[in-house]
C-alpha positions in Angstrom: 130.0 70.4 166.5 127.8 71.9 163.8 124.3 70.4 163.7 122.0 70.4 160.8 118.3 70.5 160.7 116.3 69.8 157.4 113.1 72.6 156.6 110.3 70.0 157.5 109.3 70.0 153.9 112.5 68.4 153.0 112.2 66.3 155.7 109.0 64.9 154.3 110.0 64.9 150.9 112.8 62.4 152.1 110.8 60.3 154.1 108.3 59.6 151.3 111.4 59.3 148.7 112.8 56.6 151.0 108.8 54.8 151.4 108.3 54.7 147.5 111.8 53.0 147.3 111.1 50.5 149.4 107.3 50.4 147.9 109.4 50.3 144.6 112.0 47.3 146.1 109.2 45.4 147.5 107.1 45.0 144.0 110.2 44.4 142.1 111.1 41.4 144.7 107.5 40.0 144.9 107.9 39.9 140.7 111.2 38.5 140.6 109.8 35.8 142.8 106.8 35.1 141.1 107.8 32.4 138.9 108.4 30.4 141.9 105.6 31.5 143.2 103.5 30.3 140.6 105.1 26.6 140.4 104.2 26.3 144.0 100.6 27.2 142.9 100.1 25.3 140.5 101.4 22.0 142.2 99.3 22.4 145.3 96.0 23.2 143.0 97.1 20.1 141.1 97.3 18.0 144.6 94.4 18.7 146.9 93.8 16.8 150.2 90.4 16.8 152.1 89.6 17.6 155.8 92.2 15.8 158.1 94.2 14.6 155.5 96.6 17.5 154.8 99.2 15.2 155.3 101.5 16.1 151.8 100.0 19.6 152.0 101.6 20.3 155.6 104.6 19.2 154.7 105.1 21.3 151.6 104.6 24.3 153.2 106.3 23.4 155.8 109.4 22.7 153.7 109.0 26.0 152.1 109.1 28.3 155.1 112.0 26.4 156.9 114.0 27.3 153.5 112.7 31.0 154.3 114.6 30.8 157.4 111.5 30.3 160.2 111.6 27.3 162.8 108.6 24.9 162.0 106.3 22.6 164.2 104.7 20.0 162.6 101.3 17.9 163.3 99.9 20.9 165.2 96.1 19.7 165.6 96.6 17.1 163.0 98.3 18.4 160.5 98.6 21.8 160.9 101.7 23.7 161.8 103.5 26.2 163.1 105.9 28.7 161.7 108.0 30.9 164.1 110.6 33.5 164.0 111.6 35.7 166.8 113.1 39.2 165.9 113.9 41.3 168.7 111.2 43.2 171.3 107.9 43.7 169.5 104.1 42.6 169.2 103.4 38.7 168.4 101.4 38.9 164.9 99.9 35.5 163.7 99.4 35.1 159.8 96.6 32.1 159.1 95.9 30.2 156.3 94.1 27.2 155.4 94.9 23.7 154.2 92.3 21.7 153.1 89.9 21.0 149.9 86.3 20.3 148.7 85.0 17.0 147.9 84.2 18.9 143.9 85.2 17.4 140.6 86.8 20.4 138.7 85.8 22.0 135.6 87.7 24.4 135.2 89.5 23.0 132.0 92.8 24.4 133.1 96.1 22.9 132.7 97.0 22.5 136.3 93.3 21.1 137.1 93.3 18.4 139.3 92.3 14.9 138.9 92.9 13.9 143.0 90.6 11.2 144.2 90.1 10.5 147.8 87.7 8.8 150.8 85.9 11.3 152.5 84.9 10.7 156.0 81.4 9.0 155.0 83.3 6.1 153.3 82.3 7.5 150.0 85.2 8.0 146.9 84.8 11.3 145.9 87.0 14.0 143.1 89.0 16.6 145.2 89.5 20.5 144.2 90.8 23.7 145.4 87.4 25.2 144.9 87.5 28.0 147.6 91.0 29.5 147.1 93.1 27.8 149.7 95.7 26.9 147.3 96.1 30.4 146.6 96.0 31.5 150.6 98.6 28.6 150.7 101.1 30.5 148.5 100.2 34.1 149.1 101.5 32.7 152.8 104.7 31.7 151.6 105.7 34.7 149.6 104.9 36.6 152.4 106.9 34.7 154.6 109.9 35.0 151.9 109.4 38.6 151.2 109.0 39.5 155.8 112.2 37.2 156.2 114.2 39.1 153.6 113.2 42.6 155.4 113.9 41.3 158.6 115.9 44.8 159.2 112.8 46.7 158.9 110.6 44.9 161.5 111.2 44.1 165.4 108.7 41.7 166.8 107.6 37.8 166.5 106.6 36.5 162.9 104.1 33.6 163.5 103.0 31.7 160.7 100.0 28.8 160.8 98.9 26.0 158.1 95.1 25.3 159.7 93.7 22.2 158.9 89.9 21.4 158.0 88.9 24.5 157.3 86.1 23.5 155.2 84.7 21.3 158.4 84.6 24.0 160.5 87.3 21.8 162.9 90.7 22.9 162.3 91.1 25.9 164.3 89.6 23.8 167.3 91.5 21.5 166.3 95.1 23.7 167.1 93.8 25.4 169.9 93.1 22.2 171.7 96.3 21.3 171.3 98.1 24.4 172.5 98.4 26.9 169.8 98.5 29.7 172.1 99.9 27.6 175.2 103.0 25.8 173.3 103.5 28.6 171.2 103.4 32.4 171.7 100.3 33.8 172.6 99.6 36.8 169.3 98.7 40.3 169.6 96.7 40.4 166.4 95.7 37.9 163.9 95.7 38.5 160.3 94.0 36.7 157.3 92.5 37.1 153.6 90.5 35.4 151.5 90.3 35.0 148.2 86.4 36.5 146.8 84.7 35.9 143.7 82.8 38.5 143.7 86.1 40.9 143.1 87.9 41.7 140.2 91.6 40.3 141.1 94.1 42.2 142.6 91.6 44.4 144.3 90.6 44.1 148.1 87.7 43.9 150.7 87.0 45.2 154.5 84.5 44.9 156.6 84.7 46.0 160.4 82.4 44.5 163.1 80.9 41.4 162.1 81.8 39.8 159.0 80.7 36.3 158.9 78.1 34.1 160.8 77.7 31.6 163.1 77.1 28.6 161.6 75.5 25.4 163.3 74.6 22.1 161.8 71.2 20.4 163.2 70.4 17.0 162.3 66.8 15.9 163.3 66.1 12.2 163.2 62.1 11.6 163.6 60.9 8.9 164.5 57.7 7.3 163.4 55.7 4.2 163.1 55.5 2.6 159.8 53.2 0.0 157.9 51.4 -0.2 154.4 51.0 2.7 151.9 47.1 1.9 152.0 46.5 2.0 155.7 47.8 5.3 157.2 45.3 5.5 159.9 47.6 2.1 161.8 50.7 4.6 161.4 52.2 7.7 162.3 54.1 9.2 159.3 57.4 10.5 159.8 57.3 12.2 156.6 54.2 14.3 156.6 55.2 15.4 160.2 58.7 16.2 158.8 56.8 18.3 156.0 54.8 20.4 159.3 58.6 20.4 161.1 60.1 22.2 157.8 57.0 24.7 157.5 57.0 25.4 161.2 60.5 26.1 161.1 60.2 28.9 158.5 58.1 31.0 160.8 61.9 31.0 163.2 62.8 33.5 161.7 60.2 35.7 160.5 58.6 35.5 163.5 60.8 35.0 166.4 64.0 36.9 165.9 64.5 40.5 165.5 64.2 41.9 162.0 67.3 43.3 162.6 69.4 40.4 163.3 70.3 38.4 160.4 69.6 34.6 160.6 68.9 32.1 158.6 67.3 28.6 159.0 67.6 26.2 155.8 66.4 22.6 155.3 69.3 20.9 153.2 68.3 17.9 153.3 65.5 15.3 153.8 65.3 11.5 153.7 63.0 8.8 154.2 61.7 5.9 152.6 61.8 3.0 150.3 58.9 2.7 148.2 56.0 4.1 147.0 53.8 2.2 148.8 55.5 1.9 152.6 55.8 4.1 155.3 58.6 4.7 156.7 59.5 4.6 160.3 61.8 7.4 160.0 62.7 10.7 158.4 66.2 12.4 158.6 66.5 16.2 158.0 70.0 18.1 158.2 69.2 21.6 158.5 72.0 24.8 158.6 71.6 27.8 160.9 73.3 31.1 160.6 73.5 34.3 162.7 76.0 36.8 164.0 75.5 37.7 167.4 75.4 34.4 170.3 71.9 35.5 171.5 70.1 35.1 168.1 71.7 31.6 167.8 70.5 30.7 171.3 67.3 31.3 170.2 67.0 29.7 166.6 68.6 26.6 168.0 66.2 26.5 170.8 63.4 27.4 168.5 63.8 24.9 166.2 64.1 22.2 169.2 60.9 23.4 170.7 59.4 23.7 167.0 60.6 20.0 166.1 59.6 18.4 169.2 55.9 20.2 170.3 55.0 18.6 166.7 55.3 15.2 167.1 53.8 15.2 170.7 50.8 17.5 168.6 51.4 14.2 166.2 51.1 11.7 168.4 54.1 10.6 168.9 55.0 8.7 172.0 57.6 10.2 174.4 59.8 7.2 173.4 59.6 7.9 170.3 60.1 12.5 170.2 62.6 13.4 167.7 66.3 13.2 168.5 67.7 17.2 167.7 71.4 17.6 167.3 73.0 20.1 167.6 76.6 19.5 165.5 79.9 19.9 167.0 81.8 21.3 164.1 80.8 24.9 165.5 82.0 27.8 163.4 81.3 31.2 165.6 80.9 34.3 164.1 83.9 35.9 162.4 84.4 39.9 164.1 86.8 41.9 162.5 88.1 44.6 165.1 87.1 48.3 163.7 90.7 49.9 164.8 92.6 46.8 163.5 90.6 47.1 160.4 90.9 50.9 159.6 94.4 50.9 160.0 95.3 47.6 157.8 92.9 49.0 155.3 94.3 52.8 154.9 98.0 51.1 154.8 97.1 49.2 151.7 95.4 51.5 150.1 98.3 54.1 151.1 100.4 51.8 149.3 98.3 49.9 146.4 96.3 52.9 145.7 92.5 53.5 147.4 90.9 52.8 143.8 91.3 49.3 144.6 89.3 49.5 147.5 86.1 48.2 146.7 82.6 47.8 149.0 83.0 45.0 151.3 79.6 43.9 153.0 79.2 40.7 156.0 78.0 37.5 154.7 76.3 34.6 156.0 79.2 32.0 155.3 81.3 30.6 157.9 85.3 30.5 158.6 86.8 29.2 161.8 89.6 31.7 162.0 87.1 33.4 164.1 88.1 30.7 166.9 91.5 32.9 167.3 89.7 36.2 167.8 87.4 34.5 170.4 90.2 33.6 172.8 89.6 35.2 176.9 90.6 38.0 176.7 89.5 38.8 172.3 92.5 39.2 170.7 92.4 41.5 167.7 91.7 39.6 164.4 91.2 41.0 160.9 90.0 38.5 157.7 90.2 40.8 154.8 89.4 39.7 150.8 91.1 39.9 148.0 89.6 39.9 144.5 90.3 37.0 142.4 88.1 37.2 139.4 89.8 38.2 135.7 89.1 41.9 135.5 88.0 41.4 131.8 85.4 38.3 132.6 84.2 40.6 135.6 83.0 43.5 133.9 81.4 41.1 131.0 79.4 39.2 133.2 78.9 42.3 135.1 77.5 43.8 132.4 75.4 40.7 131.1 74.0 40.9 134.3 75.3 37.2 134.6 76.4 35.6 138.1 80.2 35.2 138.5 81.5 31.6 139.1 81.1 31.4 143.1 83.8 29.8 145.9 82.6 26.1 146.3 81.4 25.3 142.1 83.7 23.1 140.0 84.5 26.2 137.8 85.8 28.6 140.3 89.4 29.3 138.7 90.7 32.6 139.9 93.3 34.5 137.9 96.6 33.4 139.7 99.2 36.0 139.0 97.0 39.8 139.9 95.7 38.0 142.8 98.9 36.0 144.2 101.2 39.3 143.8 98.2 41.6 145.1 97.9 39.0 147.9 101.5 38.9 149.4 102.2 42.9 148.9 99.1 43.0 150.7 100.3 41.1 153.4 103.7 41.9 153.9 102.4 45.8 153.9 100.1 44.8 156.5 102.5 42.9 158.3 105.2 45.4 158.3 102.5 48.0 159.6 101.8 45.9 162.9 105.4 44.9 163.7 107.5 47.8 161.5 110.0 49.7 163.7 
């Protein structure tokens, strides 16, 4: 039998013919699909649920993947879930994305906007809005699912897919691990994520490797002092003036106790005490936020600001029945480390295939995200949160050029521009999804 060999040049002229077919295949699928894609949008940014109560959320998306073809396992850590499909020998790659909403009334003036009213866990009613982009993580999640499922034939491995609740209370991913995400279900090789930036023109995507988002602790400080009339201080000890030395003490953490090159941060949010002009209070409450990247730095601000808060109210006066209680918040959310090989390799195969111009400077930030949780696991298991831009290109440059802020995650105006970023978001995806488990 006669046997052929193509001239390597051929050879490669084939191969990329065949790649930009199936580039070409996949952009006219995610299109086709859009329409759909874009009802599902819409109704979810229309129907927001708070922290813990994902409840008609979950089920949505779970709905939607079981018609993709994956098997589904509801109330996950409340009500998260799990979406699974085994297909053939391969790596395990988990695809996150969040739930829940913000307690935010919505602005936006949109047609979709929503008008959801709920209890949040004070008690208090509050307005409900998609105002960090989980909506649009929601959806990107299930056209990716669609488009992987339908390409089944070009991917060996196990497809697993997560809706995370409370997010935004740094709780969820705790939440599902606690309750055997990587015990009941397969264990991944590499976790993947995006989201959504308003600092980025839509369609166009972020990377950092290494560290990429903070640590971030909640303190609550309740001091306690010992009250009486407005015009006899000298009979009390005023919580408030030593919570005003606390709050100045406390800005010396991190000028003067933590390496200049460690980022940290140390912020007074809030402060409350008293009734009336004239009466001291017997108490002050401050809630105070902490950042930092690497677990020795936040070792030390949290001990610092303990040793800060208490060595002032014995320098006060205050009786050791009386020192200030310091807590230190469970609701956790450790540092977000993007792997540096995991990261190179998602980020050339998406800008082999999107184009590098749309590449833009990513840099770390001093936010929070619990995905982090998954990375963290003994042993680290490679994670990657990339962003995707989300900001109309034609309102970006204007502001830009204004020199005007853009509307930020978290405000009652944030409204990103669905279509560049939804498409951008599940080519992205699926590209980056096919890289890890392609044969």
């Amino acid at each position: 039998m006669t046997r052929f060999r193509l001239p390597l040049a051929l050879l490669a002229v084939a191969t990329m013919t065949t790649v930009a077919l199936a580039q070409d295949a996949l952009s006219r699928a995610i299109e086709g699909d859009y329409q759909s894609l874009e009802a599902l949008y819409h109704h979810l940014h229309s129907n927001p649920e708070l922290s813990f109560q994902e409840a008609n959320t979950a089920k949505r998306l779970a709905r939607e993947l079981r018609a993709a073809g994956m098997d589904v396992t509801e109330s996950v850590g409340g009500h998260g879930f799990v979406a699974l499909f085994h297909n053939g020998p391969g790596p395990t790659l988990m695809i996150r994305s969040d739930l829940d909403a913000l307690p935010v009334e919505e602005r936006t003036g949109l047609p979709y906007a929503s008008t959801a009213r709920a209890t949040e866990q004070t008690g208090q009613e509050v307005s409900v809005m998609h105002a960090c982009g989980h909506d649009v993580h929601m959806t990107v999640l299930v056209g990716t699912a669609r488009r992987l499922m339908e390409m089944r034939g070009q991917w060996s491995g196990t497809l697993m897919m997560i809706g995370q609740p409370a997010e935004e209370r740094g709780a969820g991913a705790k939440a599902m691990l606690e309750d055997g995400l990587f015990t009941r279900f397969p264990r991944p090789d590499f976790n993947i994520a995006f989201h959504v930036s308003s600092n980025h023109p839509a369609g166009s995507f972020a990377f950092v490797p290494g560290w990429a988002m903070a640590n971030v602790d909640s303190v609550d400080i309740t001091i306690h002092g010992i009250g009486g009339h407005g015009s006899a201080p000298h009979t009390t000890k005023d919580p408030i003036v030593l919570a005003a030395s606390i709050i100045m003490d406390l800005q010396t953490v991190v000028s003067r106790e933590i390496d200049p090159q460690a980022p940290a941060v140390v912020t007074v949010g809030s402060i409350h005490a008293g009734t009336k002009h004239n009466i001291i209070s017997e108490r002050a409450d401050l809630q105070v936020t902490v950042r930092s990247y690497d677990d020795e730095t936040r070792a030390k601000l949290l001990a610092a600001i303990k040793r800060i808060t208490i060595g002032n109210a014995r320098a006060f006066g205050i009786p050791e029945d009386k020192l200030p209680d310091v807590v230190v918040k469970d609701e956790f959310t450790p540092s977000l480390y993007n792997d540096p090989a995991l990261t190179a390799r998602i980020e050339q195969v998406i800008a082999d295939r999107m184009g590098r111009e749309r590449i833009l400077p990513g840099t770390p930030i001093m936010g929070g995200e619990d995905f982090a949780r998954y990375g963290r696991q003994s042993p680290p298991i490679p994670s990657l949160m990339f962003r995707v831009g989300a900001i109309e290109q034609e309102m970006y440059d204007q502001l830009k050029a204004e020199g005007k802020t853009l509307p930020s995650l978290h405000t009652p105006y944030f409204a990103p521009d669905a279509k560049p970023t939804i498409t951008a978001g599940v080519e992205a995806m699926t590209t980056a999804a096919l890289e890890i488990l392609g044969k």
